[in-house]
C-alpha positions in Angstrom: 17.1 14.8 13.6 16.7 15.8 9.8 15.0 14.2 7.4 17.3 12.6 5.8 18.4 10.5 8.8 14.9 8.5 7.9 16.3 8.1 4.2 19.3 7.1 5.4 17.5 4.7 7.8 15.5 3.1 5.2 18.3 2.6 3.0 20.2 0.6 6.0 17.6 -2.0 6.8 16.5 -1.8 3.0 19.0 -4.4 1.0 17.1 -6.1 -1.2 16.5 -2.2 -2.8 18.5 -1.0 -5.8 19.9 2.4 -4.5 20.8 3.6 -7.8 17.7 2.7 -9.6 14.7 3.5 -7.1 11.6 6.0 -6.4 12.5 5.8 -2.7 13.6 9.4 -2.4 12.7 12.7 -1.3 9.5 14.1 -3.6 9.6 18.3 -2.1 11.8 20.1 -0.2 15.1 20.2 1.7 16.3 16.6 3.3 18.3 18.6 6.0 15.3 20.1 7.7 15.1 19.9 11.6 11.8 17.2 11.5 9.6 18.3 14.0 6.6 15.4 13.4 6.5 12.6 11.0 3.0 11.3 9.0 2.7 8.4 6.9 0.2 7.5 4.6 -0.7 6.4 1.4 -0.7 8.7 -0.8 -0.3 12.6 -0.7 -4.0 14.2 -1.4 -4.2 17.3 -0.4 -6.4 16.2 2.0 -3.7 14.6 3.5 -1.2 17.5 3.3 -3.2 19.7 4.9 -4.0 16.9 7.9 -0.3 16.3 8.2 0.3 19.8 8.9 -2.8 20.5 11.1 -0.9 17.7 13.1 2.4 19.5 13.6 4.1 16.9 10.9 7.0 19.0 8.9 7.9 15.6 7.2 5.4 13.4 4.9 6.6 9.9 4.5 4.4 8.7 1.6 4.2 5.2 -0.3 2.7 6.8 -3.4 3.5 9.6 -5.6 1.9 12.7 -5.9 2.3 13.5 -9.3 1.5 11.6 -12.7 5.4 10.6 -13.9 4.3 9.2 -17.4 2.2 12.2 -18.1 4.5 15.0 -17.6 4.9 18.0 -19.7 1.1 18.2 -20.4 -0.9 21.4 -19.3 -3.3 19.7 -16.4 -0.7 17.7 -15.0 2.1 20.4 -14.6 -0.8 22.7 -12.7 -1.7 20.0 -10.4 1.5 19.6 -9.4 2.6 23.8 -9.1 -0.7 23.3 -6.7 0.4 20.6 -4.7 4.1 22.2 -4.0 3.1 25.5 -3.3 0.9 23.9 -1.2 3.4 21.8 0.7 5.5 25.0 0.6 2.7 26.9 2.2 2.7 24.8 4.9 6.3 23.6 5.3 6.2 20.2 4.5 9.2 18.0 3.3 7.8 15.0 1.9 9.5 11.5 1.5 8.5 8.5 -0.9 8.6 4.9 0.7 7.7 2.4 -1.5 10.6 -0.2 -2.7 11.4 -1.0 1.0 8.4 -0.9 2.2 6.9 -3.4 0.0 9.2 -5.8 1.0 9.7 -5.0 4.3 9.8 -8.1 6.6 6.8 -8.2 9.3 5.7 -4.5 9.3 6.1 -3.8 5.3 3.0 -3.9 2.5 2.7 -7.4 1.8 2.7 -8.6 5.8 0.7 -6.3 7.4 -2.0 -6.5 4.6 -2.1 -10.3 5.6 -2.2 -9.7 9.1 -4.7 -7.2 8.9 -6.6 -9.9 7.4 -6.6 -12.0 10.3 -6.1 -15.4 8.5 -2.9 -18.0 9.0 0.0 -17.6 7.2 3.3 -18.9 5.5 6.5 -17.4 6.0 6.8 -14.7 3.1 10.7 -14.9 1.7 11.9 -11.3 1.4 12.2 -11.4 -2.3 8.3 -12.2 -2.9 5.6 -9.5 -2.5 3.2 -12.2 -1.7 1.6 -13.9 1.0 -0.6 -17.4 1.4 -3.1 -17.1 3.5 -4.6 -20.5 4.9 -8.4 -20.6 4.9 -8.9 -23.7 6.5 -11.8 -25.0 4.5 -13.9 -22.1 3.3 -16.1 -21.4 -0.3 -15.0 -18.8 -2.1 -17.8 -16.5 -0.6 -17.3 -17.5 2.8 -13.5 -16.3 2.5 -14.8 -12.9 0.5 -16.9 -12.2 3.3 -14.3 -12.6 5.6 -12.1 -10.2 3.9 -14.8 -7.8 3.5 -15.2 -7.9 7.2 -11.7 -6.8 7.8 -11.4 -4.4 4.8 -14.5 -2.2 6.2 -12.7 -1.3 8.7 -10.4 0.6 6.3 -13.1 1.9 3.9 -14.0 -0.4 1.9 -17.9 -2.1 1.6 -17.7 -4.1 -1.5 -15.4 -7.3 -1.9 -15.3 -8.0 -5.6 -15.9 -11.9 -7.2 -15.0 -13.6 -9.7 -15.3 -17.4 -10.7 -17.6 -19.7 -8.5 -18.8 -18.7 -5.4 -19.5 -22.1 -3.7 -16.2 -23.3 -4.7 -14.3 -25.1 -1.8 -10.8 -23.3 -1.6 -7.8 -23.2 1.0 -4.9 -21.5 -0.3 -5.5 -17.7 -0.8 -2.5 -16.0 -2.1 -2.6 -12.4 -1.4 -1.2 -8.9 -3.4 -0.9 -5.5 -2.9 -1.0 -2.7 -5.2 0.1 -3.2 -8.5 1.9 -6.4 -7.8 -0.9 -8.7 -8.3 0.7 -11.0 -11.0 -1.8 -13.5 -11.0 0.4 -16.2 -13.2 3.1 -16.1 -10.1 0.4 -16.3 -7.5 -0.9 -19.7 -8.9 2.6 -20.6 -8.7 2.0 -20.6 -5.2 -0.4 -23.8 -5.2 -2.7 -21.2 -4.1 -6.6 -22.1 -5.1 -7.9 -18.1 -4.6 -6.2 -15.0 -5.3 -7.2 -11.8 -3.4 -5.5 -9.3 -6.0 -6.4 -5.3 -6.8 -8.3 -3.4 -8.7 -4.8 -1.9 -10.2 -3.0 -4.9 -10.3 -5.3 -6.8 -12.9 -7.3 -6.7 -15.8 -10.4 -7.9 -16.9 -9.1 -8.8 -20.3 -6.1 -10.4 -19.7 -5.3 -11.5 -15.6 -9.0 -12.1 -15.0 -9.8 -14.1 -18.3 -6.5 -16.3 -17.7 -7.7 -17.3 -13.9 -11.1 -17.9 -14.9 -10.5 -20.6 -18.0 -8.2 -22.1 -14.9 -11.4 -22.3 -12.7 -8.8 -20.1 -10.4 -11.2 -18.0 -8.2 -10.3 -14.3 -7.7 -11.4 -11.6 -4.9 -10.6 -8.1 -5.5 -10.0 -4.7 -3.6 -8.8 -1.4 -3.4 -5.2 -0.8 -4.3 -5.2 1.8 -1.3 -6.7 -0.7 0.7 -4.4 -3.3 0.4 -1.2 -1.0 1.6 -3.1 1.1 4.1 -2.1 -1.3 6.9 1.2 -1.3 6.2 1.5 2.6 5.9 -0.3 2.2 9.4 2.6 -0.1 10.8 5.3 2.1 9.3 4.1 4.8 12.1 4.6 2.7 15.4 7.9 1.6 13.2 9.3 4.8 12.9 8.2 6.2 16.9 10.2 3.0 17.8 13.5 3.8 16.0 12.8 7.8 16.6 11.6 7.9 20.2 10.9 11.2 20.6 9.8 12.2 17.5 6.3 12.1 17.4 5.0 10.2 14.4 1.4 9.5 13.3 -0.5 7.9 10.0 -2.5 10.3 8.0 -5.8 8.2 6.3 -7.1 9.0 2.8 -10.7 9.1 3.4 -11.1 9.9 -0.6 -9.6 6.0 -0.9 -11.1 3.3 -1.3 -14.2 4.6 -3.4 -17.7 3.1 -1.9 -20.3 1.5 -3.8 -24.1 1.8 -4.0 -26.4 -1.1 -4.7 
């Protein structure tokens, strides 16, 4: 198998992605390499490079970038990146960016496992959306934070962020990932709690608008959010490369912890 059989995979089951206009594509080195091992994670640290190689991984299959796109061309940027590929040189890795299918990817994509992982009920989530409602039952806003926060240690994270009323009674939680946290199209779900990220809203803007609504919000991790469905894209790929061993690669450096 080379490693462009899994690009070519992902753009089979991925329709709902435009082919000529996506980041979905090979980041470092040469698609027709033999693949020895496949590791998904995150996002490439070098942490993570070096673990995926320690692990006998020749192919990185990563949901995030590894560079900074809309800073290129300046001095600090281009040396981290001459680091990162003559690291991934070094050490013979190929590495693969997953992110437009996999955040729509039905059952074992971003925006599902992050809700399963969660534990709650759920709707249906129409391919098209990258959201999910969550049914609480009934619950106070704190009641469903600590709920999440029970579920989110297990990835890393100890703090659940609030904001808006914490003995509000809510039952609708609509739940983002990543950047996609549009809070305006969340309401639209009749949802009466957002669980959105730290990158996907603003205090001055998102936050301000949900809060004159008396529209509750909990907040996490970007890595967070997606790390379960990074996790489910390795038992996804060992089932449609039996064979071919294939393991996820944490980022310990993500989420950041807090002190009190």
């Amino acid at each position: 198998m080379r490693a462009r059989d899994v690009l070519e995979h992902f753009r089979s089951v991925g329709t709902w992605v435009n082919w000529q206009r996506t980041c979905d594509q090979f980041l470092h080195g040469d698609p027709d390499t033999e693949v020895r091992g496949i590791a998904t994670t995150w996002i490439p640290s070098r942490h993570v490079v070096e673990q995926a190689a320690a692990g006998g991984a020749n192919l990185l299959v990563t949901h995030e970038q590894f560079d900074l796109p809309f800073r290129s061309g300046e001095a600090a940027v281009e040396e981290q990146v001459r680091r990162k590929r003559e690291l991934l040189d070094e050490l013979g890795l190929v590495v693969l960016r997953c992110h437009d299918t996999w955040d729509r990817m039905p059952e074992v994509g971003i925006p599902d496992a992050w809700a399963s992982h969660l534990g709650f009920p759920s709707e249906p989530r129409p391919t098209e959306s990258f959201y999910k409602v969550c049914l609480l039952g009934q619950a106070t806003v704190e009641e469903a934070a600590r709920r999440v926060l029970e579920r989110v240690r297990e990835l890393g994270q100890d703090t659940v962020l609030i904001f808006g009323e914490r003995g509000k009674s809510v039952s609708r939680m609509a739940v983002g990932t990543g950047a996609i946290t549009h809070v305006v199209a969340m309401r639209a779900l009749d949802a009466d709690l957002l669980l959105v990220t730290d990158d996907g809203v603003n205090s001055w803007t998102g936050v301000l608008w949900a809060l004159d609504l008396d529209l509750p919000m909990l907040v996490v991790n970007h890595c967070t959010a997606e790390k379960p469905g990074m996790m489910a894209m390795a038992g996804y790929l060992r089932r449609q490369f039996p064979g071919t061993p294939v393991e996820f690669v944490d980022n310990p450096e993500y989420p950041y912890t807090s002190v009190r």
